[in-house]
N, CA, C and O atoms as a Tripos MOL2 file, in Angstrom:
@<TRIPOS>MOLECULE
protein
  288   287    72     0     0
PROTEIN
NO_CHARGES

@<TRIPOS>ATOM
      1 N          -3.7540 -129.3340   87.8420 N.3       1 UNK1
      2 CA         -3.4720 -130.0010   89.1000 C.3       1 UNK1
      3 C          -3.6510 -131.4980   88.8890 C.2       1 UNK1
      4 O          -4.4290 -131.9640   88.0570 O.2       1 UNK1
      5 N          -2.8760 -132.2220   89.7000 N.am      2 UNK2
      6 CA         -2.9220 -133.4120   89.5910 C.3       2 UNK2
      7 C          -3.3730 -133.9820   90.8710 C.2       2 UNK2
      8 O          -2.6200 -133.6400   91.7830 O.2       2 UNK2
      9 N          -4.2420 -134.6550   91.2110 N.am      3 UNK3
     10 CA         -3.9620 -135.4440   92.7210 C.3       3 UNK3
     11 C          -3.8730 -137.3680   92.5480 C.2       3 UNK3
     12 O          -4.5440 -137.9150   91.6730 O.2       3 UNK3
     13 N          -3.3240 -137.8670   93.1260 N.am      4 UNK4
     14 CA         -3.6460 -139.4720   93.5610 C.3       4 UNK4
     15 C          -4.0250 -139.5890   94.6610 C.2       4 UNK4
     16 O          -3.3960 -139.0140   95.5490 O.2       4 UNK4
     17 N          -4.9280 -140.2010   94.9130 N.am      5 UNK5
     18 CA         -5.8810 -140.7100   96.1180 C.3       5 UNK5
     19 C          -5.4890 -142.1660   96.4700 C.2       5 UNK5
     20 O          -5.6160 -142.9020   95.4910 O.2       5 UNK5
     21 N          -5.0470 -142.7970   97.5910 N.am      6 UNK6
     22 CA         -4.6260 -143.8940   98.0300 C.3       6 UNK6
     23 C          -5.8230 -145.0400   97.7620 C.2       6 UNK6
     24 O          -5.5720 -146.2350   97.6110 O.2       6 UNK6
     25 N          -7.4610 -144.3350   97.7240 N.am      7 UNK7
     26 CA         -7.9790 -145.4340   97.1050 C.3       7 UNK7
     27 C          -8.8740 -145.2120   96.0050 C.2       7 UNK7
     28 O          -9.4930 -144.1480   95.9720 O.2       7 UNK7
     29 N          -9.0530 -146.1880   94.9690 N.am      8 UNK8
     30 CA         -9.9600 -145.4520   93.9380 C.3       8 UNK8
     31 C         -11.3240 -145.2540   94.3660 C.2       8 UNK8
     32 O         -12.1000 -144.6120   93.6580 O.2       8 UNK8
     33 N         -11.6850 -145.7650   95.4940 N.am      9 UNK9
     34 CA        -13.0950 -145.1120   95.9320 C.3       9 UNK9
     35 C         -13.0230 -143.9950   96.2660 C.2       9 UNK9
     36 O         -14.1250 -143.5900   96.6380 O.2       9 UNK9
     37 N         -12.0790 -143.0970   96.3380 N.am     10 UNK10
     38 CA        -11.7570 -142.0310   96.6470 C.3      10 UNK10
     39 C         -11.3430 -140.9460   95.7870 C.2      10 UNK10
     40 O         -10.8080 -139.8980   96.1490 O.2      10 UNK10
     41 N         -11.6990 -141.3660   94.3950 N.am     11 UNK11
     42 CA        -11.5150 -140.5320   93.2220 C.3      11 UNK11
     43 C         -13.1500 -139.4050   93.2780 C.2      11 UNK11
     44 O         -13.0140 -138.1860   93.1740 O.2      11 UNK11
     45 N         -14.4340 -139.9730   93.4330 N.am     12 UNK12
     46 CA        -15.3400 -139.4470   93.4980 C.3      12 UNK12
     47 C         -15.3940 -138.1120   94.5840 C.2      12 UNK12
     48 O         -15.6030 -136.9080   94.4300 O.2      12 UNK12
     49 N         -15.2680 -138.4740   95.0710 N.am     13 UNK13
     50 CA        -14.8920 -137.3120   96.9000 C.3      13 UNK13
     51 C         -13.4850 -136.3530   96.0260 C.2      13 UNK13
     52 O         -13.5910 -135.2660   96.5940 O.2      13 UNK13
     53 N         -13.1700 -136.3120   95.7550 N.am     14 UNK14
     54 CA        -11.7450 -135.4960   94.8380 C.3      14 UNK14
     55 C         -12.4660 -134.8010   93.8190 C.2      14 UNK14
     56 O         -12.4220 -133.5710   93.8350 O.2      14 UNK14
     57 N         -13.2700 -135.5240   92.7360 N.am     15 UNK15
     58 CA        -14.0160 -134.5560   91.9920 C.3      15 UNK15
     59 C         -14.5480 -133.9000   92.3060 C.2      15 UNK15
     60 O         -14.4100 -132.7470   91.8960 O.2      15 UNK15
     61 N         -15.8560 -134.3660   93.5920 N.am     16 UNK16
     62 CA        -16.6720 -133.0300   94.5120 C.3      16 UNK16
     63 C         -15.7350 -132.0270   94.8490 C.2      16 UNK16
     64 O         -15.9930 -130.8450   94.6230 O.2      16 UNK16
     65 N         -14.6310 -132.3960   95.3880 N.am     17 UNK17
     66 CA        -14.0800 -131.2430   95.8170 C.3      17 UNK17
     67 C         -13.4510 -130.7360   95.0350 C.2      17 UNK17
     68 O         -12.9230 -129.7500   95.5500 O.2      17 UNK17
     69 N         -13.1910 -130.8410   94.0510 N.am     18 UNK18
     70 CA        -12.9290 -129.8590   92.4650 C.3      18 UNK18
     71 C         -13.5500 -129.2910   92.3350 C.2      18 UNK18
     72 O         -13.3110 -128.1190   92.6250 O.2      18 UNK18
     73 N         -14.5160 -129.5610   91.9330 N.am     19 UNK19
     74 CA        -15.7750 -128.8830   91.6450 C.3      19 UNK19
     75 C         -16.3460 -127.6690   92.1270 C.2      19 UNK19
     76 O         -16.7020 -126.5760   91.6890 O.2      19 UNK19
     77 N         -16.2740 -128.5260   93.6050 N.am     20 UNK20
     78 CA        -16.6570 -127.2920   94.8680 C.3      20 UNK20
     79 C         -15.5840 -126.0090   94.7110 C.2      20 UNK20
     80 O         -15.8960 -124.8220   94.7980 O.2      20 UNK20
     81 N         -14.4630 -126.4580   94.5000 N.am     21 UNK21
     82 CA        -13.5060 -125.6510   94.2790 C.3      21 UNK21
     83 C         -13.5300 -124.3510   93.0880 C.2      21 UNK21
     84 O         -13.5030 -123.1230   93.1610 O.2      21 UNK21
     85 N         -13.5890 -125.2400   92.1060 N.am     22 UNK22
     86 CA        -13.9250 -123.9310   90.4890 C.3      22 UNK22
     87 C         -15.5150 -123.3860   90.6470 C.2      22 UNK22
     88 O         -15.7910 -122.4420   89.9070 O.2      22 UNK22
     89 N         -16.4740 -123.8200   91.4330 N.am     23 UNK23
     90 CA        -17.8070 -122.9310   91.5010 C.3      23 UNK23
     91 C         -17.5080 -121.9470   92.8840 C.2      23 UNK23
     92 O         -18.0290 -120.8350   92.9660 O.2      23 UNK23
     93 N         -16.8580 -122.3370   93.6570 N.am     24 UNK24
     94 CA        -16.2530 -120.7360   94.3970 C.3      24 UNK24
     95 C         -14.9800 -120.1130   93.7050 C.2      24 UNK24
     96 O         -14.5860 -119.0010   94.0550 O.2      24 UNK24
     97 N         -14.4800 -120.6780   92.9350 N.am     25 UNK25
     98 CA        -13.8200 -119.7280   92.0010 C.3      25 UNK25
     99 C         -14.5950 -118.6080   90.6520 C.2      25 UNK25
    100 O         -14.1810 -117.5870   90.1050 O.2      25 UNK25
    101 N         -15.5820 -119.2320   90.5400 N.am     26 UNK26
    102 CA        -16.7050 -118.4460   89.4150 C.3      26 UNK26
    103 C         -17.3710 -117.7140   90.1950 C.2      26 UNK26
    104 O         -17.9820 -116.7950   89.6500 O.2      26 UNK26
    105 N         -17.4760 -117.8340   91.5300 N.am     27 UNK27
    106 CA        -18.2340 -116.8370   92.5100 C.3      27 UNK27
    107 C         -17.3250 -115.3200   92.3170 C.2      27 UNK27
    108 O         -17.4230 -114.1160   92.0790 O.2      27 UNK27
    109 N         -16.5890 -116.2010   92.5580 N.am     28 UNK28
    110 CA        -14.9320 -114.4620   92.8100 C.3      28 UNK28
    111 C         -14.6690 -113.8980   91.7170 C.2      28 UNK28
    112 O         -14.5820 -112.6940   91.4760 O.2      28 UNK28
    113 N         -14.5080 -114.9920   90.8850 N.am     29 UNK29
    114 CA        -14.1790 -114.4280   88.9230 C.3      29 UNK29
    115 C         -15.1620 -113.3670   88.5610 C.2      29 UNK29
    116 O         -14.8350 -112.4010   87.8710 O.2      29 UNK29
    117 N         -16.6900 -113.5910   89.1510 N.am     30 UNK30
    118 CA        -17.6110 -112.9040   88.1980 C.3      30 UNK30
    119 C         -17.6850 -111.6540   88.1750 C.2      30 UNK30
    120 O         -18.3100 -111.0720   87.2890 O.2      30 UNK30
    121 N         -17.0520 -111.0210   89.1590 N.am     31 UNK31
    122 CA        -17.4560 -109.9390   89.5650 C.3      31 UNK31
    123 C         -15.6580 -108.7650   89.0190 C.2      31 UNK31
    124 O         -15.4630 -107.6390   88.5610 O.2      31 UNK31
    125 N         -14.7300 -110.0230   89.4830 N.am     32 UNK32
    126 CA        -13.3700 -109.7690   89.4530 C.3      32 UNK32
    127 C         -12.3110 -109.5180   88.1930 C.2      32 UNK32
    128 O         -11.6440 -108.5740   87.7700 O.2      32 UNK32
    129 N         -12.5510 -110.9630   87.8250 N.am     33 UNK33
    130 CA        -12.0190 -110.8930   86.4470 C.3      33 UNK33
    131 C         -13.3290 -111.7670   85.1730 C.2      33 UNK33
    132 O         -13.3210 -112.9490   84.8280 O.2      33 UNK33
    133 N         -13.8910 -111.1350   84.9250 N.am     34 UNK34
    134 CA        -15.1510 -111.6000   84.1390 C.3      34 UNK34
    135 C         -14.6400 -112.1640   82.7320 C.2      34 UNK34
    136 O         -15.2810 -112.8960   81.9790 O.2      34 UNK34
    137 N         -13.2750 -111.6370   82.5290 N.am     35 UNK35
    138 CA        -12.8180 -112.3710   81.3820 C.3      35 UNK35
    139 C         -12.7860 -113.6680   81.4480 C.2      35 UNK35
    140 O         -13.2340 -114.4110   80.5740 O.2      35 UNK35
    141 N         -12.3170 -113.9830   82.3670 N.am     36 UNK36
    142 CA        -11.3860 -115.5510   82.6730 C.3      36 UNK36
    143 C         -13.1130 -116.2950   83.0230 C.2      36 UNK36
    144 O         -12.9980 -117.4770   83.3470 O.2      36 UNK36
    145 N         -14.3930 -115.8670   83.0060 N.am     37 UNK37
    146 CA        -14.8850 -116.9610   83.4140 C.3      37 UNK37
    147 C         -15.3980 -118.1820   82.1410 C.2      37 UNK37
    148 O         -16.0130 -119.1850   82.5030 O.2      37 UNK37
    149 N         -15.1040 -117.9780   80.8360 N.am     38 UNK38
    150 CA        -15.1110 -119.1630   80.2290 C.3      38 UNK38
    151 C         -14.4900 -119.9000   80.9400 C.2      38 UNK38
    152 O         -15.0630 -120.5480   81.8160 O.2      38 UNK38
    153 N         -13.7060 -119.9450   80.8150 N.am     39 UNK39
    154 CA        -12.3960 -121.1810   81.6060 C.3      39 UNK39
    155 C         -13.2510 -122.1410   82.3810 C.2      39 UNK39
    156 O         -13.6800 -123.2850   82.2330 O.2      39 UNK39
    157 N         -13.3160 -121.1210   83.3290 N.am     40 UNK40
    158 CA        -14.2430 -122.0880   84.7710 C.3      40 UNK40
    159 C         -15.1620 -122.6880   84.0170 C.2      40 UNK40
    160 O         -14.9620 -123.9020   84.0480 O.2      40 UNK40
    161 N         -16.3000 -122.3360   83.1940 N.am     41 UNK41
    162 CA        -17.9870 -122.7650   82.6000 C.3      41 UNK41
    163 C         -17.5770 -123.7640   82.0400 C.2      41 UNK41
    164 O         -18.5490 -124.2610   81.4710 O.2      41 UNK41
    165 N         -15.9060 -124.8820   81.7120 N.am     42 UNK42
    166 CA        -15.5510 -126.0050   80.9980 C.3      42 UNK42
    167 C         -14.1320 -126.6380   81.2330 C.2      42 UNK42
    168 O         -13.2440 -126.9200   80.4280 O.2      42 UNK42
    169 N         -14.2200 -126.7880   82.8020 N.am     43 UNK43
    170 CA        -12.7130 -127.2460   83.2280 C.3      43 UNK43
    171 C         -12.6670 -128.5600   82.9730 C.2      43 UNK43
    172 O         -13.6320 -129.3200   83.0460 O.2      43 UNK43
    173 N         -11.3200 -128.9140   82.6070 N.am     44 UNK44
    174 CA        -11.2820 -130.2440   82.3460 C.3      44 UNK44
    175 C         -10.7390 -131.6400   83.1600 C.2      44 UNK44
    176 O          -9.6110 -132.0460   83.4410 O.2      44 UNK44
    177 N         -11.9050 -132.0900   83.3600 N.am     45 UNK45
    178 CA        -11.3830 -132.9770   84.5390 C.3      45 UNK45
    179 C         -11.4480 -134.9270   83.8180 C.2      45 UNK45
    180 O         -12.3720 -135.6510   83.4470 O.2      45 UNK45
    181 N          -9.8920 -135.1060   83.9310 N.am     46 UNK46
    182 CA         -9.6720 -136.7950   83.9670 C.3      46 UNK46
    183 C          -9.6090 -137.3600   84.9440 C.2      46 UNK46
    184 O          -9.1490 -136.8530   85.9670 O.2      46 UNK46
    185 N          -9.9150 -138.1690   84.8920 N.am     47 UNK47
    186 CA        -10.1650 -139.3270   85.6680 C.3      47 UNK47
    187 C          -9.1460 -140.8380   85.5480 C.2      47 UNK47
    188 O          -9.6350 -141.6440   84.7570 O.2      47 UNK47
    189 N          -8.0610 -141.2240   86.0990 N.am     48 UNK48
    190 CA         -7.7900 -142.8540   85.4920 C.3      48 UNK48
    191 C          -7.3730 -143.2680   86.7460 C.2      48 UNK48
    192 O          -6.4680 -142.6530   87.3100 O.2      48 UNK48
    193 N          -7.9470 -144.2940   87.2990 N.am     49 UNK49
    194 CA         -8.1010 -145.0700   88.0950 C.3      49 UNK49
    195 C          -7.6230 -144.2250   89.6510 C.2      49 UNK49
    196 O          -8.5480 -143.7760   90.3290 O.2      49 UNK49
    197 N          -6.2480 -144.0530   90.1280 N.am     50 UNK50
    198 CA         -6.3770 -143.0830   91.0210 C.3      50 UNK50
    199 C          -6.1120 -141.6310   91.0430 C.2      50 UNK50
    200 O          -6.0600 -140.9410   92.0610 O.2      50 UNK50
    201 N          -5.9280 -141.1760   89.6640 N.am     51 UNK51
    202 CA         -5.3820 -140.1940   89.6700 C.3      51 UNK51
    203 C          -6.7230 -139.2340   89.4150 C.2      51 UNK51
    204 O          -7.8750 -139.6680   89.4300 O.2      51 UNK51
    205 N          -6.5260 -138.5060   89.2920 N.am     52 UNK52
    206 CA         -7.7500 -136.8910   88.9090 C.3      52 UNK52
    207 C          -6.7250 -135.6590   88.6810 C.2      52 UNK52
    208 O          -5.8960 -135.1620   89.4430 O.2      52 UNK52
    209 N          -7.1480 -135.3000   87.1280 N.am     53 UNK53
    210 CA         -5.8170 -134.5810   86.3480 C.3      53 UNK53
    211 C          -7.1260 -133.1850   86.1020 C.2      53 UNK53
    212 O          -8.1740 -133.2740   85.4620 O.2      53 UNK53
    213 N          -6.6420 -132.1060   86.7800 N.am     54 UNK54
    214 CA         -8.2570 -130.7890   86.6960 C.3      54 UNK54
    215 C          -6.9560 -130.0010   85.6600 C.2      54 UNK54
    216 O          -5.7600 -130.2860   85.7170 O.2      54 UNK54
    217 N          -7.6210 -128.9130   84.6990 N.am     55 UNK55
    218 CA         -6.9440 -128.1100   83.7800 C.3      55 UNK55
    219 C          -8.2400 -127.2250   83.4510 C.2      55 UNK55
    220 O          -9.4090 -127.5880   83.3130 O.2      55 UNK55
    221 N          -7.6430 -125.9010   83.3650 N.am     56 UNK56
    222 CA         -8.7760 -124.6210   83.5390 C.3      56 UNK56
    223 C          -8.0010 -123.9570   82.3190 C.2      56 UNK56
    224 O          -6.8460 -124.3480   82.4830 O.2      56 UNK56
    225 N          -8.0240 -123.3010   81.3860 N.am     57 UNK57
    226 CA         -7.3600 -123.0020   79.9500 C.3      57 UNK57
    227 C          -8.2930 -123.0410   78.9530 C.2      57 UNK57
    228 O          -9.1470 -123.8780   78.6630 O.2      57 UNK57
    229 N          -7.9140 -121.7610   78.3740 N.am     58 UNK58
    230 CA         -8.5730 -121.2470   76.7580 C.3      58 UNK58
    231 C          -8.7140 -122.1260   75.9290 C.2      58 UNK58
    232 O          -9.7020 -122.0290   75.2010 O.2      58 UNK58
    233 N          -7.8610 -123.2000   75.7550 N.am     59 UNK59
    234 CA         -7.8890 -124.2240   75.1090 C.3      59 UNK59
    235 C          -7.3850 -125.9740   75.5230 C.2      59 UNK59
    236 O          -6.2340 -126.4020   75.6080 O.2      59 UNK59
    237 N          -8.1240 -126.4030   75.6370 N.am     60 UNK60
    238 CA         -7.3320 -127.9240   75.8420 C.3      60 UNK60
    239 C          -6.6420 -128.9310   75.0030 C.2      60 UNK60
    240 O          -6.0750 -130.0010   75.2210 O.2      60 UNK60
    241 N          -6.9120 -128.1510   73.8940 N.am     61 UNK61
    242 CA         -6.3060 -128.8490   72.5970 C.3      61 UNK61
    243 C          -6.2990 -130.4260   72.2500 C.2      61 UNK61
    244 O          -7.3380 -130.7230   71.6610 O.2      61 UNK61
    245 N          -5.5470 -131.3800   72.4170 N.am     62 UNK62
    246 CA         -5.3870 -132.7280   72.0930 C.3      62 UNK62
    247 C          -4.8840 -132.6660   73.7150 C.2      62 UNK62
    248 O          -3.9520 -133.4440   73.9200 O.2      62 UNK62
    249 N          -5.2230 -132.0630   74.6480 N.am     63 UNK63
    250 CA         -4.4490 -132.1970   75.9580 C.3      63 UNK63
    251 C          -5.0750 -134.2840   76.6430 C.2      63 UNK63
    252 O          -4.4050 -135.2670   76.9590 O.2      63 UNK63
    253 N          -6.5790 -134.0350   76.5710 N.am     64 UNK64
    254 CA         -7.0540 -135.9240   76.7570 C.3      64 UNK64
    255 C          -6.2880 -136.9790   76.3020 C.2      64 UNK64
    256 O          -6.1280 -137.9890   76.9880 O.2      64 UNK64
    257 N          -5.4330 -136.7320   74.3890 N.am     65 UNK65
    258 CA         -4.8050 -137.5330   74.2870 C.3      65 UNK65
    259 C          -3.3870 -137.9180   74.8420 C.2      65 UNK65
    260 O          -2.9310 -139.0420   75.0510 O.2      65 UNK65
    261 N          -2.8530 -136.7700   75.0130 N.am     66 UNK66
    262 CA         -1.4990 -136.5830   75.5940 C.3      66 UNK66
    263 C          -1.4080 -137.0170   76.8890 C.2      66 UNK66
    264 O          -0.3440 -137.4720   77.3110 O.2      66 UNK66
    265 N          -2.7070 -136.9090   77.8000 N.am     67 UNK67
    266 CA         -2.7130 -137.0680   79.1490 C.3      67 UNK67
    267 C          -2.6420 -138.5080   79.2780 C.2      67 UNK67
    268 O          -1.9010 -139.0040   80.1260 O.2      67 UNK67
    269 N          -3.4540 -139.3230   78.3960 N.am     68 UNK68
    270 CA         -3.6440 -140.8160   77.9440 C.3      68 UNK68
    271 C          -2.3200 -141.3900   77.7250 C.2      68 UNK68
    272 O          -1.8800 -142.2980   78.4290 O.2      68 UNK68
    273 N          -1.6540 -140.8410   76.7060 N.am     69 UNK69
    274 CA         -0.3110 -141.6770   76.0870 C.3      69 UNK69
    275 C           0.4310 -141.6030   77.2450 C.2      69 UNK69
    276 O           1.0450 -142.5700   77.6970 O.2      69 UNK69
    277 N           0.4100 -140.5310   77.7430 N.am     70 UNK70
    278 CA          1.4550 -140.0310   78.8900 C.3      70 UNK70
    279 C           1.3460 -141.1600   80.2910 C.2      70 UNK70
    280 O           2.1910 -141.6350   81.0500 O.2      70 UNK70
    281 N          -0.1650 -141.2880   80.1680 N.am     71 UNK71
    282 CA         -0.3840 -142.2970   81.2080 C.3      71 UNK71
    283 C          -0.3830 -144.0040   81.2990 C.2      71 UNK71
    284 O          -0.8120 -144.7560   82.1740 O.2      71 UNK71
    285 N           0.3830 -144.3060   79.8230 N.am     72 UNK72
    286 CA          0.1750 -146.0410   79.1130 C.3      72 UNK72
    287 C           1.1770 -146.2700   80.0930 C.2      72 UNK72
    288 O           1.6380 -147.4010   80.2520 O.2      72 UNK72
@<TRIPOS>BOND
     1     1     2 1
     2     2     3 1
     3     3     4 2
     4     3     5 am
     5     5     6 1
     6     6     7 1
     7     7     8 2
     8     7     9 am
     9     9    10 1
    10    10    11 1
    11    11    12 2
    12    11    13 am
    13    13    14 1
    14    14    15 1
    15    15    16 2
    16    15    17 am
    17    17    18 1
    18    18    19 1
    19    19    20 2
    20    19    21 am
    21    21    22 1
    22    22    23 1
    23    23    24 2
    24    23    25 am
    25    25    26 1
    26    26    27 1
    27    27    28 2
    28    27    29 am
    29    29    30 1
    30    30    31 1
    31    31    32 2
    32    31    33 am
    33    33    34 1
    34    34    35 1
    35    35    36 2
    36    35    37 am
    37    37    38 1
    38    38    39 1
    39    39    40 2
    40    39    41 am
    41    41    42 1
    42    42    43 1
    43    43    44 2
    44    43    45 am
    45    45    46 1
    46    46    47 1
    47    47    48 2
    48    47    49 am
    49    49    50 1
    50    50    51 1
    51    51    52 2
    52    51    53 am
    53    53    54 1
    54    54    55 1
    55    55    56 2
    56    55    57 am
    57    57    58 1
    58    58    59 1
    59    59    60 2
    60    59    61 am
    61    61    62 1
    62    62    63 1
    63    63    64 2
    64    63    65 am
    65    65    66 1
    66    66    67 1
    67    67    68 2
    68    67    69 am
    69    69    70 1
    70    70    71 1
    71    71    72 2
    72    71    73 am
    73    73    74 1
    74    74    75 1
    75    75    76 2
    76    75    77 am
    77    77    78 1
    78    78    79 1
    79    79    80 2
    80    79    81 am
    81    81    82 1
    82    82    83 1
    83    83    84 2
    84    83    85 am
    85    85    86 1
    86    86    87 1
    87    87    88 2
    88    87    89 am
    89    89    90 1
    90    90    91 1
    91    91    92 2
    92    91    93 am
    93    93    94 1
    94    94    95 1
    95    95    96 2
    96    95    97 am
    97    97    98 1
    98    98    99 1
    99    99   100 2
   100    99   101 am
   101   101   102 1
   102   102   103 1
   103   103   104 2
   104   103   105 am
   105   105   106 1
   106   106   107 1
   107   107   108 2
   108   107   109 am
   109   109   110 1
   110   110   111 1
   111   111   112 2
   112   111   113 am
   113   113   114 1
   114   114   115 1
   115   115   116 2
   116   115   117 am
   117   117   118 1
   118   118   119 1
   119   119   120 2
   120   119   121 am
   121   121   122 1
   122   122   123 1
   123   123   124 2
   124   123   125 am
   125   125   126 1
   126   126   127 1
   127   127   128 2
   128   127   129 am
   129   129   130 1
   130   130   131 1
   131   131   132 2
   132   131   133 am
   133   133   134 1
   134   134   135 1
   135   135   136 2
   136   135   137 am
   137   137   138 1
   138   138   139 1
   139   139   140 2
   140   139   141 am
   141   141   142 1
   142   142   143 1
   143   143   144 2
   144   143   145 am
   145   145   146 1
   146   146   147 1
   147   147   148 2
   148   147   149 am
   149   149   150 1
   150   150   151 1
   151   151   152 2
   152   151   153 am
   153   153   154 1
   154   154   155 1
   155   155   156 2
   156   155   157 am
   157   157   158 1
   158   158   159 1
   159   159   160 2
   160   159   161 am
   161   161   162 1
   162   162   163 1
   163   163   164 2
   164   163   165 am
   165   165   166 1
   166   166   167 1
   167   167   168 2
   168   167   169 am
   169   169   170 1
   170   170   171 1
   171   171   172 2
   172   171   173 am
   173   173   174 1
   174   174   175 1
   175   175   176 2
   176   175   177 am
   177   177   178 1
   178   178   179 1
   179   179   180 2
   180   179   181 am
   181   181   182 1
   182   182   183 1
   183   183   184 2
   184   183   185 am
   185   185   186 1
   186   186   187 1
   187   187   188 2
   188   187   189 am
   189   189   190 1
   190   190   191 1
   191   191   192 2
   192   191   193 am
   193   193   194 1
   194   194   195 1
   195   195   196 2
   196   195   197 am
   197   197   198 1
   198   198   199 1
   199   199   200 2
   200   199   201 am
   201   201   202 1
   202   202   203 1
   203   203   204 2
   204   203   205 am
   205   205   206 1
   206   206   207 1
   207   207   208 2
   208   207   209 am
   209   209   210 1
   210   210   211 1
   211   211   212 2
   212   211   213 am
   213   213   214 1
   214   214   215 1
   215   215   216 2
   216   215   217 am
   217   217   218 1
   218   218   219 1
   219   219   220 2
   220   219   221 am
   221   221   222 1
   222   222   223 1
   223   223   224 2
   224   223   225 am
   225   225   226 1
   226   226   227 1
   227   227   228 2
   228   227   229 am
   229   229   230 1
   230   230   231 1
   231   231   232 2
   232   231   233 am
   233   233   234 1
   234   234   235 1
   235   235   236 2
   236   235   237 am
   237   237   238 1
   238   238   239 1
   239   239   240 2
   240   239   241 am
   241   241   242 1
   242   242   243 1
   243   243   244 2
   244   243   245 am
   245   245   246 1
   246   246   247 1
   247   247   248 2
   248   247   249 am
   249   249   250 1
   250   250   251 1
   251   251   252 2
   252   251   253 am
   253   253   254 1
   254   254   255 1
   255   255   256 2
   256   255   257 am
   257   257   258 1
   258   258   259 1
   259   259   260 2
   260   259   261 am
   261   261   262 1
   262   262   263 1
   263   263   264 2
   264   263   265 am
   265   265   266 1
   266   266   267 1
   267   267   268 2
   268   267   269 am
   269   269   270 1
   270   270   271 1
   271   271   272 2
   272   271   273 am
   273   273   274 1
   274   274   275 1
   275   275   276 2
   276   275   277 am
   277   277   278 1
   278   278   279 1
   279   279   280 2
   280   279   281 am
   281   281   282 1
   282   282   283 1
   283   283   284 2
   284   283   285 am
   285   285   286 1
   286   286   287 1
   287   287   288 2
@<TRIPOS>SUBSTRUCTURE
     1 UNK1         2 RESIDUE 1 A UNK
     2 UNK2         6 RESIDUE 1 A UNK
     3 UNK3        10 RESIDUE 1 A UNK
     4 UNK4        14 RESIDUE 1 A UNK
     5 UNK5        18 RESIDUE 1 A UNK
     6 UNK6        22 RESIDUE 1 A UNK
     7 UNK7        26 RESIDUE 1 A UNK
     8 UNK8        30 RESIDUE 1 A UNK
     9 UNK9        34 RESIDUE 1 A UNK
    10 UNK10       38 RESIDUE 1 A UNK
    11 UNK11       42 RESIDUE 1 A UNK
    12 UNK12       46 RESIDUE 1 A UNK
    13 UNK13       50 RESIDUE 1 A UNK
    14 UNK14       54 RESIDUE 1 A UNK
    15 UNK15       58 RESIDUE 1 A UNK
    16 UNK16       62 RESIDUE 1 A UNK
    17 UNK17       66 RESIDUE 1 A UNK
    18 UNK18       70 RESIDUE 1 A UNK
    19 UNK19       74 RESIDUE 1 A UNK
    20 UNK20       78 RESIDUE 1 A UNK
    21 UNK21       82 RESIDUE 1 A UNK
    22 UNK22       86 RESIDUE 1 A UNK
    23 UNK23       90 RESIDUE 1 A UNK
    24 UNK24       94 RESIDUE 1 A UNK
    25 UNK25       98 RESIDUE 1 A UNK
    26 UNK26      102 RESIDUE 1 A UNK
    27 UNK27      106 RESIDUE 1 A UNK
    28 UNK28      110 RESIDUE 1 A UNK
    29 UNK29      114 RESIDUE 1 A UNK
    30 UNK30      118 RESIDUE 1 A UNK
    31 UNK31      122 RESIDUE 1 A UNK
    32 UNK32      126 RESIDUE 1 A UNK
    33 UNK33      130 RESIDUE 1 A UNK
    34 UNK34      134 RESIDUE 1 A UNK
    35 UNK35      138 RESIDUE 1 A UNK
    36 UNK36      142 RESIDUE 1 A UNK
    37 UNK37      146 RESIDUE 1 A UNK
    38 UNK38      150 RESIDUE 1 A UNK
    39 UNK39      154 RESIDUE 1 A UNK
    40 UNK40      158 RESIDUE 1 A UNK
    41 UNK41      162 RESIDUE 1 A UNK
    42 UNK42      166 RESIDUE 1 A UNK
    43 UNK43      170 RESIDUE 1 A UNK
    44 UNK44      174 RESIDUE 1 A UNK
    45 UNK45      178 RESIDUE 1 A UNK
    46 UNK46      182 RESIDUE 1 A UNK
    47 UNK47      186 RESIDUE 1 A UNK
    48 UNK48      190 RESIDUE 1 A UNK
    49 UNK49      194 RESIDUE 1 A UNK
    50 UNK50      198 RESIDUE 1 A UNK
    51 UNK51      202 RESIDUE 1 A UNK
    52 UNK52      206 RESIDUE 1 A UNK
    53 UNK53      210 RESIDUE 1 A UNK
    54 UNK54      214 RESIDUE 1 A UNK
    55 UNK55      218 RESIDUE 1 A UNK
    56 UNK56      222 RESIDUE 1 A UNK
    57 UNK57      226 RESIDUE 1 A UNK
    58 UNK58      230 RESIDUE 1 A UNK
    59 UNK59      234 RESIDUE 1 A UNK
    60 UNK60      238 RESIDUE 1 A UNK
    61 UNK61      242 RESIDUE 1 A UNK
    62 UNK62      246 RESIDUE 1 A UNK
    63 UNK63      250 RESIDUE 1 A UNK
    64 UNK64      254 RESIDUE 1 A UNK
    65 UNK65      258 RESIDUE 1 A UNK
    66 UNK66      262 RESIDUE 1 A UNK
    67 UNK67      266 RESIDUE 1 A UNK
    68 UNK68      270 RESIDUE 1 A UNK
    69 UNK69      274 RESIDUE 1 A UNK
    70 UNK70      278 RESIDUE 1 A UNK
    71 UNK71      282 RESIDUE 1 A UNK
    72 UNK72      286 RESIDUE 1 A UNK
């Protein structure tokens, strides 16, 4: 998921609510699909100035650098 927030003081309040978001998702997973809860225990969240880029996946690979170049 991607979001932009109209102000960058408003990137912080976006992460909480990520957050808040994938720990009631590990609530439901645990019981549900117990496979998938690595994922949640190391989601990956960027940050650049207004944007907030969240990614939940087995692997993230070089995904930070790509997200970077992608964003010059």
């Amino acid at each position: 998921a991607v979001f932009e927030v109209k102000n960058e003081s408003d990137v912080k309040t976006v992460e909480q609510q990520v957050q808040t978001h994938i720990e009631s998702r590990k609530q439901s997973f645990q019981s549900y699909i117990p496979e998938e809860m690595p994922k949640l225990e190391n989601p990956f969240i960027y940050t650049n100035g207004k944007l907030v880029v969240v990614c939940v996946a087995d692997d993230y690979g070089d995904l930070e650098k790509r997200i970077k170049d992608y964003l010059k």
